[in-house]
C-alpha positions as CSV (number, residue, x, y, z in Angstrom):
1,X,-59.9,92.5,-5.9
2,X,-62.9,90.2,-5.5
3,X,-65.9,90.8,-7.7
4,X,-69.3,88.8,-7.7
5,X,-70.5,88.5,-11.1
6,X,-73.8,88.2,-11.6
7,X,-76.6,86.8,-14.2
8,X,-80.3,87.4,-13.4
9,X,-83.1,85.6,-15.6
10,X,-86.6,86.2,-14.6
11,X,-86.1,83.5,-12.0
12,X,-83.0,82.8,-11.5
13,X,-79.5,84.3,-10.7
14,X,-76.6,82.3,-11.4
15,X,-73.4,83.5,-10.1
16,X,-69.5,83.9,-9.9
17,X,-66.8,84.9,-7.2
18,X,-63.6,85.5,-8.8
19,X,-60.2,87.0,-7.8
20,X,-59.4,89.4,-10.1
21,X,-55.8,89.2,-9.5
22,X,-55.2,85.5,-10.0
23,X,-59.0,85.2,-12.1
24,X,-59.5,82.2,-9.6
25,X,-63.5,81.1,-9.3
26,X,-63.8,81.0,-5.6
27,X,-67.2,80.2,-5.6
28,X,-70.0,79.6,-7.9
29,X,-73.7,79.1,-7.9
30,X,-77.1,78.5,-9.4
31,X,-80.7,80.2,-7.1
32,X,-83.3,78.8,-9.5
33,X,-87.3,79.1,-9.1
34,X,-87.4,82.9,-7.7
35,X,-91.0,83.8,-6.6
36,X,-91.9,79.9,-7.0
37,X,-92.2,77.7,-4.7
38,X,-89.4,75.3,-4.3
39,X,-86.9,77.7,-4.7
40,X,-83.1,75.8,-4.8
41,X,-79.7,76.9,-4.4
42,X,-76.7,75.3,-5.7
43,X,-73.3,76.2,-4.4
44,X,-69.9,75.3,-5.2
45,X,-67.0,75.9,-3.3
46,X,-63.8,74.4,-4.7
47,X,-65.4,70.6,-5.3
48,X,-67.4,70.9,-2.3
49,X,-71.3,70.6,-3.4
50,X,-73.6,72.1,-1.3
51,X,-77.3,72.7,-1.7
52,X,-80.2,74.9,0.1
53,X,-84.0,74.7,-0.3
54,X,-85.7,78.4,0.6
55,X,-88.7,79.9,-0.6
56,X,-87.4,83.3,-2.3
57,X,-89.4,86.0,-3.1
58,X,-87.7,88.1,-5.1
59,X,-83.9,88.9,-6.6
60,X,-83.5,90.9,-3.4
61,X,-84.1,88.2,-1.0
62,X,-82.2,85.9,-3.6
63,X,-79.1,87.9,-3.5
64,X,-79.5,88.0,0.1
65,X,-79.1,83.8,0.9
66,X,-76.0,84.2,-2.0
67,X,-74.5,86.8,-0.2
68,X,-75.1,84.5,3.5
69,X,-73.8,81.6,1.6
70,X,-70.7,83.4,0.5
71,X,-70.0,84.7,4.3
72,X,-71.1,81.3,5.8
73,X,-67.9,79.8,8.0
74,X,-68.9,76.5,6.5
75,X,-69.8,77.3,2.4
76,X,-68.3,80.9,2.5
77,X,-64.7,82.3,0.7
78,X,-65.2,85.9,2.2
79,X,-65.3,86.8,6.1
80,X,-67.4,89.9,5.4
81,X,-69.9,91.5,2.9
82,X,-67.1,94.1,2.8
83,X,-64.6,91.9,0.9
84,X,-66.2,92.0,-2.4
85,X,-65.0,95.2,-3.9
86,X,-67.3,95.0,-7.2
87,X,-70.5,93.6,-9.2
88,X,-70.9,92.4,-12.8
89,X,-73.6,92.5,-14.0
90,X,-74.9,90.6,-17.3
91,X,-77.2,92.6,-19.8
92,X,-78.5,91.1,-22.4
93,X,-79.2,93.6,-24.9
94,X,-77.8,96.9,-25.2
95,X,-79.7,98.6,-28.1
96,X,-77.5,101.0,-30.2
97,X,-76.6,103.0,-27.0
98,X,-73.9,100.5,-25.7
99,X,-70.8,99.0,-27.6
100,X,-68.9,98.9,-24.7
101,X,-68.7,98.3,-20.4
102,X,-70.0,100.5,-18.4
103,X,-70.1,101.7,-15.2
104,X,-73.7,101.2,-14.0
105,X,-75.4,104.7,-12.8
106,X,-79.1,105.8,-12.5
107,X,-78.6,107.0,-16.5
108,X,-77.3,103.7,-17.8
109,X,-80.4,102.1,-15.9
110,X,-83.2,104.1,-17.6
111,X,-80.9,103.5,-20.8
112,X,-80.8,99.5,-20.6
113,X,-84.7,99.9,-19.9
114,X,-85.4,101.7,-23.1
115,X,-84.2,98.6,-24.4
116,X,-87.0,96.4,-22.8
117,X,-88.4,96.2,-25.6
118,X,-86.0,94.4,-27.7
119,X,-85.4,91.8,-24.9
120,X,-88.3,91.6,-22.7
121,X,-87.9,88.5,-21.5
122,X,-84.4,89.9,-20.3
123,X,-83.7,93.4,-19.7
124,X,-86.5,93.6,-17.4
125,X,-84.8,90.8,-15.3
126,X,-81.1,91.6,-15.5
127,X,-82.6,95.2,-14.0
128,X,-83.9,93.2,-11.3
129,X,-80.5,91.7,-10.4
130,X,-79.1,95.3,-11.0
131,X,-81.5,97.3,-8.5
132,X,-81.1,94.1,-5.7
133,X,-77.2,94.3,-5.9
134,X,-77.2,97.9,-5.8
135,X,-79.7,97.8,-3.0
136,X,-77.4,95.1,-0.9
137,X,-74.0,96.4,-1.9
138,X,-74.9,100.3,-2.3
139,X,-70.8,101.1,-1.9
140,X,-68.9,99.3,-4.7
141,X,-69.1,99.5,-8.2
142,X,-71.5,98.1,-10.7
143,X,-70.4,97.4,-14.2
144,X,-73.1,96.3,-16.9
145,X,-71.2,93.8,-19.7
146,X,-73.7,93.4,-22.5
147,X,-74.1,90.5,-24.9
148,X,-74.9,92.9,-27.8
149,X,-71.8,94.7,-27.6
150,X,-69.3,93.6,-29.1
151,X,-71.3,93.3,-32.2
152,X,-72.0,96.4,-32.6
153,X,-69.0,97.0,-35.0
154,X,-70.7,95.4,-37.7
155,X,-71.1,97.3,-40.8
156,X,-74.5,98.8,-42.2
157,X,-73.7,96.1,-44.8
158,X,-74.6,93.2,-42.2
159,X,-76.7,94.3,-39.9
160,X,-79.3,96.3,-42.1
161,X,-82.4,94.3,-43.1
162,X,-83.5,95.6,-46.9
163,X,-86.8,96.4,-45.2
164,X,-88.2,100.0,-45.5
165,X,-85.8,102.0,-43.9
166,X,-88.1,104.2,-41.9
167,X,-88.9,100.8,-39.8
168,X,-85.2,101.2,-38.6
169,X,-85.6,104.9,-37.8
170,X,-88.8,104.5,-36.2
171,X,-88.3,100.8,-34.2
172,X,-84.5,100.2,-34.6
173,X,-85.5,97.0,-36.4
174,X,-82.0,95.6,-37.0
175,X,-79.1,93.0,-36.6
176,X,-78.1,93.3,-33.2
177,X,-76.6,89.5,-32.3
178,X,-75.8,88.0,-29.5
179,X,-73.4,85.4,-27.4
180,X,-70.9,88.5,-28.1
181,X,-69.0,88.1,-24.3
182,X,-68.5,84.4,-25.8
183,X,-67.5,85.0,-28.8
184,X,-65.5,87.9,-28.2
185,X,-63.4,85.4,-25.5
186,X,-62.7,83.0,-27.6
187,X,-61.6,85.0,-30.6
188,X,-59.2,86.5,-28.1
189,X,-58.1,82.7,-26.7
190,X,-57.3,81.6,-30.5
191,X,-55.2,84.9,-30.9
192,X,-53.1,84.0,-27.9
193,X,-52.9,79.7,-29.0
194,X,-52.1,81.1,-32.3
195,X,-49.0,83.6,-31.4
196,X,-50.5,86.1,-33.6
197,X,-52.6,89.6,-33.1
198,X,-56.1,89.3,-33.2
199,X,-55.8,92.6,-35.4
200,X,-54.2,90.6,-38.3
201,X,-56.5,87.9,-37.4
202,X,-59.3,86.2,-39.3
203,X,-61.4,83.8,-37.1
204,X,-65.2,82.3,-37.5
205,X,-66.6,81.9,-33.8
206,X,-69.3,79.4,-33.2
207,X,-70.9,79.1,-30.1
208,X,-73.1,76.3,-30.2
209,X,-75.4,75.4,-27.9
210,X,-79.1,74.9,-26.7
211,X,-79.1,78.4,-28.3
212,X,-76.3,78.7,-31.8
213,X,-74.3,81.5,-33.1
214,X,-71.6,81.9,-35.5
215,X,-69.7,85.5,-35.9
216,X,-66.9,86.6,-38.1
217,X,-64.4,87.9,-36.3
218,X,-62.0,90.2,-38.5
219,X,-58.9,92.2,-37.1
220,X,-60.6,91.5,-33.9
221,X,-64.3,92.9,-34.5
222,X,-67.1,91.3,-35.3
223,X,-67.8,91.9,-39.2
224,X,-70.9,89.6,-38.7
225,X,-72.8,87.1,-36.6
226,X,-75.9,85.0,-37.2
227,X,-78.5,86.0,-34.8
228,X,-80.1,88.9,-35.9
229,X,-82.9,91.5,-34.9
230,X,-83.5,88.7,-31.8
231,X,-82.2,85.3,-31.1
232,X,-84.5,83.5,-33.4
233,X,-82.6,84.4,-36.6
234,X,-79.7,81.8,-37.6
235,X,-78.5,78.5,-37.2
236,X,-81.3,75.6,-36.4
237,X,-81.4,75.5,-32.4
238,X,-82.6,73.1,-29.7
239,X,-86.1,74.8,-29.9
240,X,-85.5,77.5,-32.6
241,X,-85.8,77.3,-36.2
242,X,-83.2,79.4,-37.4
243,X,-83.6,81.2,-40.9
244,X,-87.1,80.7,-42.2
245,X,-89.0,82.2,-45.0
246,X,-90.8,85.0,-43.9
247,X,-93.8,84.4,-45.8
248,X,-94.3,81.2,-43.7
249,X,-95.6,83.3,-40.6
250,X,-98.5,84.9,-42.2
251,X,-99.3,81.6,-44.0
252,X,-99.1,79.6,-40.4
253,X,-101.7,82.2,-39.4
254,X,-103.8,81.8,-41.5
255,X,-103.8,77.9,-42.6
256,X,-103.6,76.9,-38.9
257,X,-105.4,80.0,-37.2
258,X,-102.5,81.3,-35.5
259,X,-102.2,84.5,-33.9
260,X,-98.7,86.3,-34.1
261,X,-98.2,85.3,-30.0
262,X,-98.4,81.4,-31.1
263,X,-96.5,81.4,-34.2
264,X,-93.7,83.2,-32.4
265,X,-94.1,80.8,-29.7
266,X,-94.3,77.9,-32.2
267,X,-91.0,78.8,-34.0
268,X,-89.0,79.5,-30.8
269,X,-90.1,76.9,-28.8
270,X,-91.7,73.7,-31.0
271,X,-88.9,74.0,-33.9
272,X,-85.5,73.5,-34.6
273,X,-83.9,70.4,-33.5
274,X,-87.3,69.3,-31.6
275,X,-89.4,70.1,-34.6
276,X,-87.3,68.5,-36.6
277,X,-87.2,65.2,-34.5
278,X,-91.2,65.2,-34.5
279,X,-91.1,66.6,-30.9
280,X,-88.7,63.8,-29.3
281,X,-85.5,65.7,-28.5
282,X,-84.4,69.2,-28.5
283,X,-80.7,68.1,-26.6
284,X,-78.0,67.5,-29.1
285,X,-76.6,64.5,-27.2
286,X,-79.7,62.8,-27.2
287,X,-79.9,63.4,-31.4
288,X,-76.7,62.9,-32.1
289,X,-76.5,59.2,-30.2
290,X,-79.5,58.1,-32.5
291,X,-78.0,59.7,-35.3
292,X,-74.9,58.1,-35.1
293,X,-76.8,54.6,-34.9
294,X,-78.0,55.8,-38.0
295,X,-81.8,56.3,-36.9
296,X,-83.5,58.2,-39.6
297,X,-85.1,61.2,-37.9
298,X,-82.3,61.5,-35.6
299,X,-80.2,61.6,-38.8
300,X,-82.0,63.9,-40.9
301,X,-82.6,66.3,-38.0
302,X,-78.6,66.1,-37.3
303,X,-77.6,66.7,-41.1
304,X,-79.9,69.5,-41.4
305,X,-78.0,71.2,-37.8
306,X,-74.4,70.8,-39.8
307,X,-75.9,71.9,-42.9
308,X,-76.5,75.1,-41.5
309,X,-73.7,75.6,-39.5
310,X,-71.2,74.4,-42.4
311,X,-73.5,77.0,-44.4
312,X,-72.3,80.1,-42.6
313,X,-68.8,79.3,-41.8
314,X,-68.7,79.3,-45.6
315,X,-70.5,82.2,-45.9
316,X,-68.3,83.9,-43.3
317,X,-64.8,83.2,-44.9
318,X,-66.1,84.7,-47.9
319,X,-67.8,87.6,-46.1
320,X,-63.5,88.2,-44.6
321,X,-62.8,87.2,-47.8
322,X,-60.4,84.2,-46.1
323,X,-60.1,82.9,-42.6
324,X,-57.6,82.0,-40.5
325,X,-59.3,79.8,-37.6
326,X,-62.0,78.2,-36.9
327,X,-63.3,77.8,-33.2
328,X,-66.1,75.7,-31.6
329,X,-67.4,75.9,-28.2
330,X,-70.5,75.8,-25.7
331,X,-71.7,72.8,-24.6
332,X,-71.9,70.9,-27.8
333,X,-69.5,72.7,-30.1
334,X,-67.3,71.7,-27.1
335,X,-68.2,68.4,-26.2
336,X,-69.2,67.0,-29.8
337,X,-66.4,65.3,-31.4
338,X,-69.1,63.9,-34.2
339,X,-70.4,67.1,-35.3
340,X,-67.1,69.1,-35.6
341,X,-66.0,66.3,-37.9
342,X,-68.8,65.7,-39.8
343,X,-68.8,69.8,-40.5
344,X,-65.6,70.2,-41.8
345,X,-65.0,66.8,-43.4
346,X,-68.4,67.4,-45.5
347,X,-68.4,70.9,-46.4
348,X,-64.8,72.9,-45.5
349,X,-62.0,70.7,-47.0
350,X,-61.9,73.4,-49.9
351,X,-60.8,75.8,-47.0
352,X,-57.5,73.1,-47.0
353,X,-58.4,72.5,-43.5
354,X,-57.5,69.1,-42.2
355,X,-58.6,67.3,-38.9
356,X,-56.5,65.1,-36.5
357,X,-58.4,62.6,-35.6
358,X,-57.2,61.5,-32.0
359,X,-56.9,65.6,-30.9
360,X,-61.2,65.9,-31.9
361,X,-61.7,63.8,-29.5
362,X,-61.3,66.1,-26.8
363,X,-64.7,67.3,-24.7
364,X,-64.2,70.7,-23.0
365,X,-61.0,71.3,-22.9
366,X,-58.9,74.0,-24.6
367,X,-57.1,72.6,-27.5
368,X,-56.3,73.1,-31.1
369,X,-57.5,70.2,-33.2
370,X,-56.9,70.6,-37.1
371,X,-53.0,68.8,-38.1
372,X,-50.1,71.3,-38.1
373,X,-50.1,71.8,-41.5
374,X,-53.6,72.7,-41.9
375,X,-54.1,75.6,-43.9
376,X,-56.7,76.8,-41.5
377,X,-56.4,75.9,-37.6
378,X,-59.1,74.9,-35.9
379,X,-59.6,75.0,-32.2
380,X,-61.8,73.5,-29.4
381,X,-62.1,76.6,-27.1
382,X,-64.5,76.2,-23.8
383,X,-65.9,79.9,-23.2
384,X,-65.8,81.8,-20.2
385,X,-68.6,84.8,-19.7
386,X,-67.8,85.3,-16.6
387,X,-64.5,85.9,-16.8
388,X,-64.9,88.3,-19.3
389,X,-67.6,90.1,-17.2
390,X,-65.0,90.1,-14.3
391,X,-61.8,91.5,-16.5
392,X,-64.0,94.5,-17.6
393,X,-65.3,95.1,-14.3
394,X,-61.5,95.5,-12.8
395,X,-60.3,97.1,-15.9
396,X,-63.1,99.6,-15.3
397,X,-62.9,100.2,-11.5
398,X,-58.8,100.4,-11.5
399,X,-58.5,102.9,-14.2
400,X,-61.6,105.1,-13.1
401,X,-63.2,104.7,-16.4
402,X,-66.9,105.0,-17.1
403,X,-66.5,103.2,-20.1
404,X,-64.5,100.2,-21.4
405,X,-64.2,100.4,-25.4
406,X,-64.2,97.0,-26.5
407,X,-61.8,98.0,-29.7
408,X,-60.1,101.1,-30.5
409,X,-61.4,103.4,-32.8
């Protein structure tokens, strides 16, 4: 079975072809600046590079070139449209309504758009992607995978805020989280290096990136993560500031004339790493080669960024009440053999973890890099969304299911 999996932003849609069978990437692609002039494609075909410049419209007439690029003799891995059997799609928040896969019907579309107002900078767009694909590929099967998901087995103990509780019942003002397909994959991934069931299993998660998450994974659920009612919540980010005081918003307001808009704006987009840098760099590689030159801002910026990462692994073994692995990925819990030192060298030696020193220096590749007799195991894990996306969708259309429960009950 070939599926495409999908990932529409409100301008882009980045892409996979897999074979579900052997989960080979057949092809792979980036359509960026969608109803903006100079719109680009980026394909990949094995290591074959291959790029196309064409105005686009819309996700329709963007699915449209990937679909003729896929096809193409030259660029293409399928001889017709009819190859690909189904469609992943990418949702980015699911509300309450979804803790699971589903197949994608007319119900589950008026369902992920009740949630547009939890994620309106993507729902609105991952509908997009959903109504084009269903437009060009009307026969197969469409399964939604939602980021929100698999954290949706969190207690009422971590994802309630102590805010009136008629605010819940009236806006669903909660923890929801987020980067779940990642952290889900590579809680599973540790299970498998490790030998053990991911039900007997205690593992911390952190996806760090642009964007930052930890979740504790316990028995194979998420117990807790650190984003909360929206992305903002958390570690410090490339442009977010993570866990502030509240009180700070209404005293931006009204000590530098802010309206709500611009604080928002201010606190996901001016903060975090680039705040903290005095508006230099939000990119982790660019802070953490400054910082290791010991250049003061970079520094500071780069001690705060462990500090709160060390912060909630800590916070997290306690909340499991122990921990059995640790894992890093995304592009610079992957790729940063400085800051997964400095972490657990600083902060986590209680935890009788110990590091070996030639294994961290690994970059994006899967590989366990605490000592063997390391109390807790650590692992460098790259994720893999997409494959995820494209598991559920088989496991969905092979069994006939509507539904894929992402842990039994």
């Amino acid at each position: 079975m070939k599926i495409l999996v999908i990932n529409c932003g409100s301008s882009s849609i980045k892409y996979q072809l897999l074979d579900a069978a052997s989960e080979n990437v057949l092809a792979k692609g980036l359509l960026e600046r969608i109803g903006i002039s100079g719109s680009k494609l980026s394909h990949r075909k094995g290591e074959k590079k291959y790029e196309f410049e064409k105005d686009i419209a819309d996700h329709t007439e963007g699915l449209e070139l990937i679909i003729e690029v896929l096809q193409s003799e030259e660029t293409g891995v399928v001889k017709n449209i009819n190859e690909i059997e189904a469609v992943g799609h990418r949702v980015v928040h699911g509300g309450e309504r979804f803790a699971s896969s589903v197949l994608i019907d007319d119900e589950v579309v008026s369902e992920i758009e009740a949630n547009n107002f939890l994620a309106p900078l993507h729902n609105p767009a991952n509908i997009e992607g959903i109504v084009a694909a269903k437009k060009i590929l009307p026969s197969v099967p469409h399964i939604g995978v939602f980021d929100t998901a698999f954290h949706q087995s969190m207690p009422e103990s971590s994802y309630l805020y102590a805010i009136p509780y008629d605010l819940y019942r009236k806006y669903k003002i909660r923890k929801y989280g987020f980067h779940g397909t990642s952290h889900r994959y590579v809680a599973e991934r540790a299970a498998v290096m490790m030998e053990r069931p991911l039900k007997e299993l205690k593992i911390i998660t952190a996806h760090i990136g642009n964007g930052a998450s930890v979740a504790a994974v316990k028995n194979g659920r998420s117990v807790d993560t650190s984003m909360g009612f929206t992305p903002l919540e958390g570690l410090v980010m490339g442009t977010r500031s993570g866990d502030i005081d509240p009180a700070i918003v209404p005293f931006l307001q009204e000590q530098e004339g802010l309206s709500a808009g611009e604080v928002n704006d201010l606190l996901n987009k001016e903060s975090g790493m680039y705040g903290l840098t005095e508006g230099r760099f939000s990119d982790m590689r660019d802070i953490e080669e400054r910082a290791m030159k010991n250049e003061p801002t970079c520094k500071r910026a780069h001690d705060i960024y462990e500090y709160r990462l060390a912060k909630y692994i800590g916070a997290y073994a306690a909340a499991m009440n122990g921990v059995d692995a640790i894992v890093f990925t995304a592009g610079v819990g992957e790729n940063s053999p400085y800051l997964r030192a400095n972490v657990i060298d600083k902060y986590l030696g209680y935890l009788g973890i110990s590091i070996d020193v030639e294994k961290n220096k690994i970059r994006g590749k899967e590989t366990m890099i605490s000592t063997t007799d390391s109390k807790v195991k650590v692992f460098v894990i790259p994720t893999n969304e997409e494959l995820v996306i494209s598991r559920d969708t088989s496991r969905i259309v092979k069994n006939g299911l509507k539904e894929l429960k992402l842990w039994e009950e």
